[in-house]
N, C-alpha and C positions, 0 to 999 in steps of 0.2 A: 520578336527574335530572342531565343534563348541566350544566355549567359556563353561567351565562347568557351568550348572545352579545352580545358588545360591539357596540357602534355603528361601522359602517364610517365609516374616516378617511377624509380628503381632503384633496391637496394644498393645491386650491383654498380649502381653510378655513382656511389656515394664517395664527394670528393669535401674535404674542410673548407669552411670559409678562407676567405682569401687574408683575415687580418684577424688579428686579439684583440678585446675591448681588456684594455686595464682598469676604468672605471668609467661610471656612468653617475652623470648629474641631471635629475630631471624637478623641474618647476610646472605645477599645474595651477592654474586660475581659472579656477574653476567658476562657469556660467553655462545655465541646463542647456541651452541652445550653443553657445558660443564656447568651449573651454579651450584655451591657448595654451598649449604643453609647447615647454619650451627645454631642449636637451644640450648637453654638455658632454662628449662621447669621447675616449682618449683611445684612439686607434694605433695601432702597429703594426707589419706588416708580419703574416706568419712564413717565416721561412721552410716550410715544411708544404705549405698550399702550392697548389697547382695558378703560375698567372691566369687571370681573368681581369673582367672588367670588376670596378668597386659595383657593388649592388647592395642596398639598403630596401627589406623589407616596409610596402605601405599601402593602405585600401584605405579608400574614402577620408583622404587627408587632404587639408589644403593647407601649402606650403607660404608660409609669409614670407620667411628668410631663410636663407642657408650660408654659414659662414666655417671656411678651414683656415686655422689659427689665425683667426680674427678678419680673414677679407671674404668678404663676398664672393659666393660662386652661383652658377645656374645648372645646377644640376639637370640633366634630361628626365623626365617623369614617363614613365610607363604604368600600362595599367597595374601591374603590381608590385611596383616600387619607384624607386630614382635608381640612374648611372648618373657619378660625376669618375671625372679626374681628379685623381689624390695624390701626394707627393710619395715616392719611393723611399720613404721614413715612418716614425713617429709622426702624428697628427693630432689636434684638435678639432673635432666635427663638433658646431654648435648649429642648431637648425628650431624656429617656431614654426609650428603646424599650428590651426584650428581645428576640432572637432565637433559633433554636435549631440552630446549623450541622449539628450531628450528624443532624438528620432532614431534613437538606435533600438528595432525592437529586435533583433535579430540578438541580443542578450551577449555580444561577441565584442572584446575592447572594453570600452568606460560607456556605461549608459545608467541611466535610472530606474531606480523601483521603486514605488509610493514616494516620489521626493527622495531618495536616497542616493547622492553617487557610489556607485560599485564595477568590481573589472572582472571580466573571464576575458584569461588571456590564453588558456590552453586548449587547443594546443598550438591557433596560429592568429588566437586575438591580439597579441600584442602591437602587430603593426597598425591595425588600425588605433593605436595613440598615436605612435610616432614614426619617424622612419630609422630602421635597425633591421640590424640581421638575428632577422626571427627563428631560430633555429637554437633547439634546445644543446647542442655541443659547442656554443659562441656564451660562456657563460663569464660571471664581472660582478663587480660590489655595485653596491649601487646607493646612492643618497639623494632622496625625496623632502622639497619643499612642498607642501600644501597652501593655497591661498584661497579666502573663500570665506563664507559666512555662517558656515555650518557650526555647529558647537562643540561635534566630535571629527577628527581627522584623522586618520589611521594608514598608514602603510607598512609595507614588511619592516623588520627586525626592531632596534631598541630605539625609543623615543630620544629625540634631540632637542635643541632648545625651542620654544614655541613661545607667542606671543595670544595678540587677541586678532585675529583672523590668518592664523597663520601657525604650521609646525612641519618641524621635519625632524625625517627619519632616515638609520642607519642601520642598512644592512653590510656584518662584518662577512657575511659568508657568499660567495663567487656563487651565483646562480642565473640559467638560462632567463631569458624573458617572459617565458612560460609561467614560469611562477612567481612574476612582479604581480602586488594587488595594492588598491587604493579603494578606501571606503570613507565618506564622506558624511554627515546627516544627522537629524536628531536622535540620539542615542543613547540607550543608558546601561550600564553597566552591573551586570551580574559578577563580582567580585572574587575573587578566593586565592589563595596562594599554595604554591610546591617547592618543597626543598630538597633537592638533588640527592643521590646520595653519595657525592663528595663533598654537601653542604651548601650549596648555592642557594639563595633564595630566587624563586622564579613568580612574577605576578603573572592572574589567569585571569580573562576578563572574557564572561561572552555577552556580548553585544546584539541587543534587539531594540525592535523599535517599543515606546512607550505603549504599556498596556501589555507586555507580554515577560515581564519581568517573573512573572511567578512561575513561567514557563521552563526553568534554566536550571534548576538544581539537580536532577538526573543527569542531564548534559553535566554540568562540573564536578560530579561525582564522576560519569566515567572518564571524564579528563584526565582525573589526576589516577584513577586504576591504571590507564592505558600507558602512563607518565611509568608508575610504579612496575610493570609487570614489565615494559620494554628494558629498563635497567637491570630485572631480575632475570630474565629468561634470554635475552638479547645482549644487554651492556652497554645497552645504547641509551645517554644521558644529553637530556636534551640541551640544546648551546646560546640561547639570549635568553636576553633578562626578562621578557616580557612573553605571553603565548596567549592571541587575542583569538577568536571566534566571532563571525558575525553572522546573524541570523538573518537572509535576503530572501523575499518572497518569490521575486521573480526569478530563475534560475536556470539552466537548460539539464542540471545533471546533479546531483543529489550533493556534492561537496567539492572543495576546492584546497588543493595541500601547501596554500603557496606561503613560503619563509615564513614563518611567526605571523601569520594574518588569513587563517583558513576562513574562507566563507561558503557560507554550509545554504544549501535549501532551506527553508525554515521547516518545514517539514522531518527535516533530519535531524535536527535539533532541538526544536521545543517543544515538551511534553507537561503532561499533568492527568493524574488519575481520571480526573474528570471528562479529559478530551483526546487521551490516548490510549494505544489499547494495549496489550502485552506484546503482541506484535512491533509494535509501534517501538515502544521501550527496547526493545530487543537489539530489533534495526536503528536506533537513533545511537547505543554504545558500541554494536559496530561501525558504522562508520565514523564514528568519534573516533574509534582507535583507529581503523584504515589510516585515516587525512592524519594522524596524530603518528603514526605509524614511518608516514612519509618522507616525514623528517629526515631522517635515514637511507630508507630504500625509494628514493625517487628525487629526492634535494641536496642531502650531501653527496651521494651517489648518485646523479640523472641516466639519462637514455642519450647515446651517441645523437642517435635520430630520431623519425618517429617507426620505422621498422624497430625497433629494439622496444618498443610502447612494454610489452608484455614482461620486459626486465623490472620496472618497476610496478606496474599493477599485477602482474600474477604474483610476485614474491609478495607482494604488501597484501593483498587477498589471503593470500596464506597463512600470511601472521593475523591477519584480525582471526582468523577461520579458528587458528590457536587459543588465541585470547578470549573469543568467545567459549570455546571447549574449556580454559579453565575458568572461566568466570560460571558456565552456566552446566551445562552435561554433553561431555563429548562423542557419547554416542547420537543423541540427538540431532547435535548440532552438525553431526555427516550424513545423518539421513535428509535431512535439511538441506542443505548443499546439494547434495547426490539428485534430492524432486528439483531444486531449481537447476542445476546443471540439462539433467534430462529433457523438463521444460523449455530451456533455452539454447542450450550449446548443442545437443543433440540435435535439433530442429537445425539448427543455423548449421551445421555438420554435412545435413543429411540433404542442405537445398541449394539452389541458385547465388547464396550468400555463405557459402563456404569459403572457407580462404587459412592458411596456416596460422599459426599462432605466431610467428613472425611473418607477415606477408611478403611477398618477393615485389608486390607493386603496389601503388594505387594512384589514385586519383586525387581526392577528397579525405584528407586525413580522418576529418568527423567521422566518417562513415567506419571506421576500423575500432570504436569504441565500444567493442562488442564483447558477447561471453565467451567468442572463441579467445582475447585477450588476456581479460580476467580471469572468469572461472577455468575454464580450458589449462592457461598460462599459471594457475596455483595449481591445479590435481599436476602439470609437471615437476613443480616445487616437492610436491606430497611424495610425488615415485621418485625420484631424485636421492629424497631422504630416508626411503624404505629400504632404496639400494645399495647407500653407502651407509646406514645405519643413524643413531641418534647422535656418536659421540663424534663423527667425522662430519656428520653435518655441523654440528657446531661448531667445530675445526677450522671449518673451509667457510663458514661465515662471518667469525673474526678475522680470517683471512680478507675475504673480501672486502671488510671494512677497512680494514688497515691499509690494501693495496691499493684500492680505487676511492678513497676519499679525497673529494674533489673533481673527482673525473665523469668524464661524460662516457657512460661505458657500452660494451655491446654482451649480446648471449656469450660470445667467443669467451669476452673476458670471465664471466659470470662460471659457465663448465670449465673455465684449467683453472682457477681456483678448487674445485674438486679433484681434478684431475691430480694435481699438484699435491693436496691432501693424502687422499687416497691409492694415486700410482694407478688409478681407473685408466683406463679410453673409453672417453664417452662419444666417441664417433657416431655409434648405434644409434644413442638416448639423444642425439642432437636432431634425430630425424623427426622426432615428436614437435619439432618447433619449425621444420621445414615442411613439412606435408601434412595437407588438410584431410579430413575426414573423420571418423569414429571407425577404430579396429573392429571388426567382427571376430570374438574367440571363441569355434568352433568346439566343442567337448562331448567326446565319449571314453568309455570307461569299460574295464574287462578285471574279471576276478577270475584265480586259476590256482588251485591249490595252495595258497597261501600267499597268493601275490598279488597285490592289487595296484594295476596301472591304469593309468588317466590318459588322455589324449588329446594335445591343443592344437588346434590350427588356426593361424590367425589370417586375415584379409580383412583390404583395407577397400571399399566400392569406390570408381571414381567419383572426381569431382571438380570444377571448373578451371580448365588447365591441368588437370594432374588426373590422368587415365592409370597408372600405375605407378604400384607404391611397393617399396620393398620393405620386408618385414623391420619390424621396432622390439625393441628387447620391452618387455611389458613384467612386470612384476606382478604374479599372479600368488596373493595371500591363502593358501587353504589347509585347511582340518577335517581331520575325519573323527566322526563317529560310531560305534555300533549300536545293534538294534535295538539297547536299551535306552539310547538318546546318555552314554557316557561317551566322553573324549577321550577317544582312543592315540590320536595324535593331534598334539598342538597345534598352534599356527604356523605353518612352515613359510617362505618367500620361495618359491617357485620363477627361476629368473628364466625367461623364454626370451631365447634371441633370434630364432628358426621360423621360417614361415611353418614346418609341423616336428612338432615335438612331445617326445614322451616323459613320464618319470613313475619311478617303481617303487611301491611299498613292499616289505618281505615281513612276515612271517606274522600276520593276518590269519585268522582262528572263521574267521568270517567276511563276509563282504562288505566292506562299510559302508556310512553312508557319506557322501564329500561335500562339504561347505566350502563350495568356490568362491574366489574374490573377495575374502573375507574383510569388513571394513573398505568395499571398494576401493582395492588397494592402486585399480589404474582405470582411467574413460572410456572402457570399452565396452561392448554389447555381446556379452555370453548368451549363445545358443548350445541348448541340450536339451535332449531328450530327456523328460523325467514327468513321473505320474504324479500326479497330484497326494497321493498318499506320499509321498515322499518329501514332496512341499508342505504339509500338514506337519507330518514328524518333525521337519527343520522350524517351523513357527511354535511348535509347542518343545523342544529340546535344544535348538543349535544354542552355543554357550556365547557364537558371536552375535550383538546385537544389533548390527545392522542385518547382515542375512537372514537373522529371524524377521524383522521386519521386509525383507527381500524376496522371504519364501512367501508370506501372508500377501505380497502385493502381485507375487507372480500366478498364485491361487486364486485371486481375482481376476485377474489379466486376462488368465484363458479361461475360465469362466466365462468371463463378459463378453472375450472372441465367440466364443461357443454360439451366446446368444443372440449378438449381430449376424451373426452369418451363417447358423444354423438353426436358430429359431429356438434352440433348447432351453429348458428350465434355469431358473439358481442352482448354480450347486452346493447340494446339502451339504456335502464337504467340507467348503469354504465356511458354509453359514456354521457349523459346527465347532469348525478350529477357530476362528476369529470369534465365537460368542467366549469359548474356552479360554483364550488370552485377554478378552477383554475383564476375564473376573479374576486372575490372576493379582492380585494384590501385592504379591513380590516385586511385579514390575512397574516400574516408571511409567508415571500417570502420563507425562509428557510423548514417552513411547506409544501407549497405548492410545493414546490419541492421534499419534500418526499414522498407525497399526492401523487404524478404524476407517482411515482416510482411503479411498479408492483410487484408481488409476484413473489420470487424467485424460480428458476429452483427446489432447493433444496426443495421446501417449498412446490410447487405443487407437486412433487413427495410423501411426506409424507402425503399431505393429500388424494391423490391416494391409496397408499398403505394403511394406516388407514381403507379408505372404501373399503377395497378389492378388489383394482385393480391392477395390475403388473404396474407399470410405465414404460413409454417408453419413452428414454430421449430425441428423437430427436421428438416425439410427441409432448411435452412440448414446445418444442424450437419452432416449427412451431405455434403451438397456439399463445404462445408468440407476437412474430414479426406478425403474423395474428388481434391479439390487437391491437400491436401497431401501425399499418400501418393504420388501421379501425379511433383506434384515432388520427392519425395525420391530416384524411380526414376530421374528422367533429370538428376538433379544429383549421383548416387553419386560420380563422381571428382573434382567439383569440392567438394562437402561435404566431402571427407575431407581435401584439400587444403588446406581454410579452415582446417578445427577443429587442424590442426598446425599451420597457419603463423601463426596467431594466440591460440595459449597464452603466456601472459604469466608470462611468468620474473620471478625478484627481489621484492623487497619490495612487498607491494599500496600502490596509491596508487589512492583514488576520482579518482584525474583524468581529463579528457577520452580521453587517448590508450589509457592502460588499460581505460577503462573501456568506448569503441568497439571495442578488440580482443574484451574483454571477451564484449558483445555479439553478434560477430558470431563469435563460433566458440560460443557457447550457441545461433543460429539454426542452425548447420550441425549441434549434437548432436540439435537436433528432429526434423532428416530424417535423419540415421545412424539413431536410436532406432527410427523406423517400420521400417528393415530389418534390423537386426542385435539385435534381441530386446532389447537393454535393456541390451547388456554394455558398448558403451562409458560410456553413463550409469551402470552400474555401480562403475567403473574411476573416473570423475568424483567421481562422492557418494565416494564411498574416500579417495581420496586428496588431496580439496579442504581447504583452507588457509584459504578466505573464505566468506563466506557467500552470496556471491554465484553460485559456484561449486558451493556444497554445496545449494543450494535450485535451482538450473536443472537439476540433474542428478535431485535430488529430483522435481520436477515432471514430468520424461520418465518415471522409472519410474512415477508414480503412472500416469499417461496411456497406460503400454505394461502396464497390468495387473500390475504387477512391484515393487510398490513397501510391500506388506505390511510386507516385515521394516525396510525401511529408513523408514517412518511408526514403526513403533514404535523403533527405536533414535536418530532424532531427538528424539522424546520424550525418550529418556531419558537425551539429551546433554544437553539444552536447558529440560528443565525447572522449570526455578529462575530463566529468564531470561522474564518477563513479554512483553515484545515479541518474543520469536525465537519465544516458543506463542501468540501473534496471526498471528504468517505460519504455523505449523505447521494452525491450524484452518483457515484459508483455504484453503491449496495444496489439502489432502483435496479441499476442495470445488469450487473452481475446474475442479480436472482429473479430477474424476469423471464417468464415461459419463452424459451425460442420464436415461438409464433410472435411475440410482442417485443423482441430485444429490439430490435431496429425503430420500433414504434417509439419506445422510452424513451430512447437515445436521442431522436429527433427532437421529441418533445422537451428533455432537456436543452436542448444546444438553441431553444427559445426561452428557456428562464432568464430574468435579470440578472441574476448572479453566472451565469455562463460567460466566460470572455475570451477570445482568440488570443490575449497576450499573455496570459499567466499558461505559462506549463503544466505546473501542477493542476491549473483546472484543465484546461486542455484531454493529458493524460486522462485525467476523473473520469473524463463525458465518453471523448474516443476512443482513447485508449482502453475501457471496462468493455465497450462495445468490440475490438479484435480479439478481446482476450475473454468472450463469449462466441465457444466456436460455432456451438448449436444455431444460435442467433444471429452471427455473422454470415453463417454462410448458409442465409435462407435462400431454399427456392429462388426465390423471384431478384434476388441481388439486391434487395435494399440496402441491406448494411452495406454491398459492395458501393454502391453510390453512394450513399451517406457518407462514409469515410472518405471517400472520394473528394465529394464536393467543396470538404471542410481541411484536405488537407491541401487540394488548389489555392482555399483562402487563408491559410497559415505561411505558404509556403513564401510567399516576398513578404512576410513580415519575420519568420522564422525558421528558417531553411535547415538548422540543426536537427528541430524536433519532427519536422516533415520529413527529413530522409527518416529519421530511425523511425515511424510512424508506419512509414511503407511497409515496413519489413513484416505487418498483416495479412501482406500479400504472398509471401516467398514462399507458401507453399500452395501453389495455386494447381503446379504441374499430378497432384496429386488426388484429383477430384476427377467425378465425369466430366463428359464433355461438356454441359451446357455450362456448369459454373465455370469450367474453366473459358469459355467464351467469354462469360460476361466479365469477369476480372480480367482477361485481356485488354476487354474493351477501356474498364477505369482506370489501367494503367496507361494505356496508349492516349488515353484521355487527357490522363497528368502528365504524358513525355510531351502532348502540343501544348502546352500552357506557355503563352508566349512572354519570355523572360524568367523562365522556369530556373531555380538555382542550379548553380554544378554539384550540390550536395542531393539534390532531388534525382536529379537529372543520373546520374552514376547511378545510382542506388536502382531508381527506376527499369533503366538498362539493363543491372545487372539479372535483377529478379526475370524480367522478359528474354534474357538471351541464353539462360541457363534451358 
């Protein structure tokens, strides 16, 4: 028997807890089977709530005692919580639960990782510690005893007195339960210190287990950038004495922002030349700054609910997206964004798992931890601030701090602080956050003696519940040029509030040519008519850097449509302008290594299916490699020239400069590999020094058939290092011929090192196999089963990672028929799995009922 199905939430219901917590005292005694949390809760009745009965959030608790100002009570227990009777006053709730971390593998509450106690309490782990009203706008100070045997004890905010099996701690700032965290364990500490800039000394500690100490110095480096750039560009100065980091293997989700005790994936955190790669480096100082970020927009400021989710992770998205722009190159870093956006939120936009960036319901909170939240929930940050400008955004953002510090807020509050700023109505722009979908901006264009107008219509396709949508004011960034490739007209803001709308240039000598969306200024999907010469001219002229690379990817695009679905050649065009910028030496090595990079499996399919075609995923794939091969032939002397003028001499440094050199001579070893059998990549894996280095070169032999011996002796460099055999199961799979991806995969998920309980390996094995479409979605449905069979056996030990796992499936309505039979089948397969979780279960549903 499945899990019963909860009752769909609603914004609209949203009514306050019935009481205030003034302060909270919790004691844990800790034992891996048995730990005894024992609380101290100071309740008062809110006069502003709606009567109900008392209800205290709780799962898988067993209750020793329950006492109100010191007598005994027997609170009724339901499956997800207690009701007692409480006096029409002030109270003391003191109550002992047992828990049992050691069999928690579902990674939700207080469980273990290699012997280490640690908590994910967000977004609705906290009740399984104790019983409380789990709800992020019920927020309280809180003071933590630890008991136990561990060496190192750890909780939120500033340390208190401690003994020898014994310490507590003291959080001064009112925070939801959400972001209470206790970590426990052999521990040793990566040290450093910050000082405020009103003087404060603050200590920085990240915490890993033994043996990974040498791993930790980029992480505290960007700690203190993130510390530095927030008070420079925000004014936001961080508030306890202490700001710890702990580095947990086992994990469901890359990081954790809670009070002064973030705990990070390890993966997210610890690096070293040797075992990271630039990538790696990249992503490990963003999310440092995210969680480090949070402090602010998601802790001193929370979310009313969890409908409001997108108040604190799109804003804080936003600012890392910032931070990383000035740390590294901010045109990059939006071309960046804009492929994973596409890859991700477009997809989830466009299928069965659509849903608003505020949703109006759900089920299963976990399930709502998506890119239409984040990334989705920052490009509205980004049009937000395009539309009121640079100096009113900042306006309306020390506003914010000032008004809602402390408070549990919602979107409402977040737009009249603008409003308020600015004298806007952003009635229009609030629609961005109530309706799902991706805008379609329709574009043609007319020149007539000296006047050149443009023409937008926008429409929005339905989507689950929401069959129409009424137009959204969309902020459309464009320039024009003429036909010498000079800017004739800057970047102008084009504010569209109309389902169709014109605007007029006057006294134009010639027809220009128009760089729309310039710095994809909003999430939409421009449709125009335009020749490929005029795509050419925008990659070799536009002065905006992302459109240049916009035009070079739209040039390929229809290209590679051309040859899926009409069997045509490369086109010379393409192959002509893109060897043309790749020798370009003015440009950023880092650009032009994105420049080189082709439209993804995922992304030709959508625009297949858009123009009503059935996509065929090994069609794609063959296209693909049919490009690629074509361009490696007519770029032979310029490939060779890149990959020597851009090997990077001297001590590695993940920085910008190295790490675009980096890049762009790993693009040129892709197309040497397709001619010269594998020996320059050879020569690479040999003699590399990084891992950045040693895994690109890796990757070509697997992909040139040639990488047997050097699969096994990365093993057997790297075997002792956890995270270097997370990238080692992936590559296999990533770069195996379609006909074999399903084959890899299995045969991994029989290695020793393979295990159902780490995420991070988990993801490596299955996860590399959804995110191989050509190879996922064989003929014959192997990989449909495989995935299948593995995420049946995850799902009662890990029900988090098993719903977002499914989401392999959401676009299933988009194939012919047989595939779409067979993925019916291993969905319906996973909805009878008897005891199936309501995290599976929802997800499941939704993807089959769309």
């Amino acid at each position: 028997m499945k899990d019963a199905q909860p009752a769909t939430i609603y914004l609209k219901d949203y009514q306050p807890f019935t009481h205030l917590v003034d302060s909270v005292h919790l004691t844990f005694r800790l034992a891996p089977s048995a730990t005894r949390v024992l609380s101290r809760i100071a309740f008062r009745p809110d006069p502003k709530a709606p009567a109900r009965p008392f209800h205290l959030d709780g799962e898988g608790l067993t209750l020793i005692s329950a006492r109100i100002d010191g007598k005994e009570v027997s609170p009724e227990i339901t499956p997800t919580g207690l009701i007692c009777e409480v006096p029409d006053a002030p109270f003391l709730w003191e109550a002992e639960v047992e828990i049992d971390p050691a069999s928690n593998t579902a990674l939700e509450g207080l469980y273990r990782s290699n012997g280490m106690y640690c908590t994910q309490c967000e977004a609705e782990g906290f009740r399984k510690i104790t019983y409380y009203p789990d709800r992020p706008d019920v927020m309280s100070v809180f003071t933590v005893r630890i008991e136990g045997e561990e060496p190192v004890m750890l909780s939120n905010g500033n340390p208190g007195d401690s003994g020898e099996g014994w310490a507590e701690w003291h959080d001064p700032w009112p925070k939801p339960a959400y972001l209470f965290a206790l970590v426990a364990g052999d521990l040793l500490a990566h040290p450093d210190s910050f000082t405020t800039r009103s003087g404060r000394d603050v200590a920085l500690n990240i915490w890993v287990r033994p043996g990974d100490e040498d791993k930790c110095a980029f992480g505290m480096e960007a700690l203190k950038r993130s510390m530095t750039w927030d008070e420079e560009v925000y004014g936001r100065e961080y508030d306890l004495d202490i700001f710890n980091i702990v580095a947990v293997d086992d994990f469901n989700m890359g990081a954790m922002e809670n009070k002064g005790l973030n705990i990070f994936n390890s993966s997210c955190v610890l690096a070293s030349p040797e075992t990271s790669t630039d990538a790696n480096f990249e992503r490990i100082e963003a999310i440092i700054a995210h969680e480090y970020f949070h402090n602010w927009t998601g802790n001193r400021i929370t979310c009313r609910d969890w409908f409001q989710l997108c108040l604190k992770e799109g804003l804080t998205v936003f600012r890392d997206a910032q931070f990383t722009s000035d740390m590294r190159s901010a045109p990059v870093k939006r071309i960046e964004d804009v492929i994973a956006l596409r890859a991700r939120q477009f997809r989830e936009d466009n299928g069965p798992l659509a849903h608003p960036v505020r949703p109006h319901s759900f089920v299963e909170i976990n399930n709502f931890y998506t890119a239409t939240v984040y990334e989705k929930g920052a490009e509205l940050i980004g049009m937000l601030k395009t539309l009121v400008g640079d100096a009113a955004y900042d306006k309306a953002l020390d506003l914010y701090f000032t008004r809602h510090d402390g408070d549990a807020a919602t979107i409402e509050d977040w737009l009249r602080v603008f409003e308020d700023v600015t004298g806007r109505d952003l009635t229009q722009f609030k629609r961005w956050y109530e309706d799902a979908g991706t805008p379609r901006l329709h574009v043609s264009d007319d020149f007539n003696t000296g006047t050149y107008t443009i023409n937008f219509k926008q429409e929005t396709p339905p989507t689950p519940g929401q069959d129409s949508k009424p137009p959204r004011v969309i902020p459309i960034a464009l320039g024009l040029l003429d036909q010498s490739g000079t800017e004739i007209h800057e970047t102008t803001i084009l504010e569209m509030t109309e389902a169709e709308q014109s605007f007029t240039f006057e006294g134009l000598s010639a027809r220009p040519v128009p760089s729309i969306l310039r710095g994809f200024s909003a999430p939409v999907i421009v449709t125009r008519e335009a020749t490929n010469a005029e795509r050419a001219f925008l990659l070799a002229h536009d002065t905006d850097t992302f459109n240049k690379w916009e035009s070079g990817r739209a040039l390929a695009r229809d290209g590679l449509v051309a040859m899926i679905r009409d069997g045509a050649a490369p086109d010379d065009l393409y192959l002509d302008a893109i060897a043309t910028m790749a020798r370009d030496d003015t440009l950023d090595p880092a650009f032009r290594a994105l420049a080189l990079g082709l439209p993804s499996q995922e992304d030709l399919a959508q625009t297949l299916f858009e123009g009503g075609h059935t996509p065929d995923p090994l069609a794609i794939w063959e296209a693909l490699e049919t490009l690629r091969h074509a361009r490696a032939e007519a770029m032979q002397d310029t490939t060779t020239r890149l990959y020597a003028k851009y090997q990077v001499t001297g001590p590695y440094a993940p920085d910008a400069a190295q790490s675009g050199a980096r890049a762009l001579a790993n693009a040129a070893l892709d197309m040497i590999t397709r001619l010269d059998g594998g020996r320059q990549a050879q020569a690479q894996y040999d003699s590399a020094d990084n891992m950045t280095q040693q895994l690109a070169a890796l990757g070509n032999l697997i992909r040139g058939g040639r990488g047997d011996h050097a699969i096994s002796a990365f093993y057997d460099q790297w075997h002792h290092d956890r995270l270097v055999i997370d990238k080692w199961f992936s590559l296999q799979i990533l770069n195996a011929d379609p006909s074999e991806t399903a084959d890899v995969a299995e045969t991994l998920t029989r290695h020793p090192d393979f295990t159902l309980k780490n995420p991070n390996r988990f993801r490596a094995t299955l996860g590399a196999l959804s995110m191989s479409p050509a190879g996922f979605h064989r003929a014959d449905g192997a990989g449909y089963r495989l995935l299948a069979d593995w995420l049946m056996q995850l799902d009662p030990l890990n029900p988090q990672t098993t719903a977002r796992m499914c989401t392999a499936f959401e676009t299933w309505k988009r194939f012919d028929g047989d595939r779409q039979a067979m993925i019916r089948t291993e969905l319906e397969r996973i909805l009878a799995l008897p005891g199936l979780s309501r995290d599976t279960t929802e997800m499941v549903t939704r993807i089959l009922g769309a």
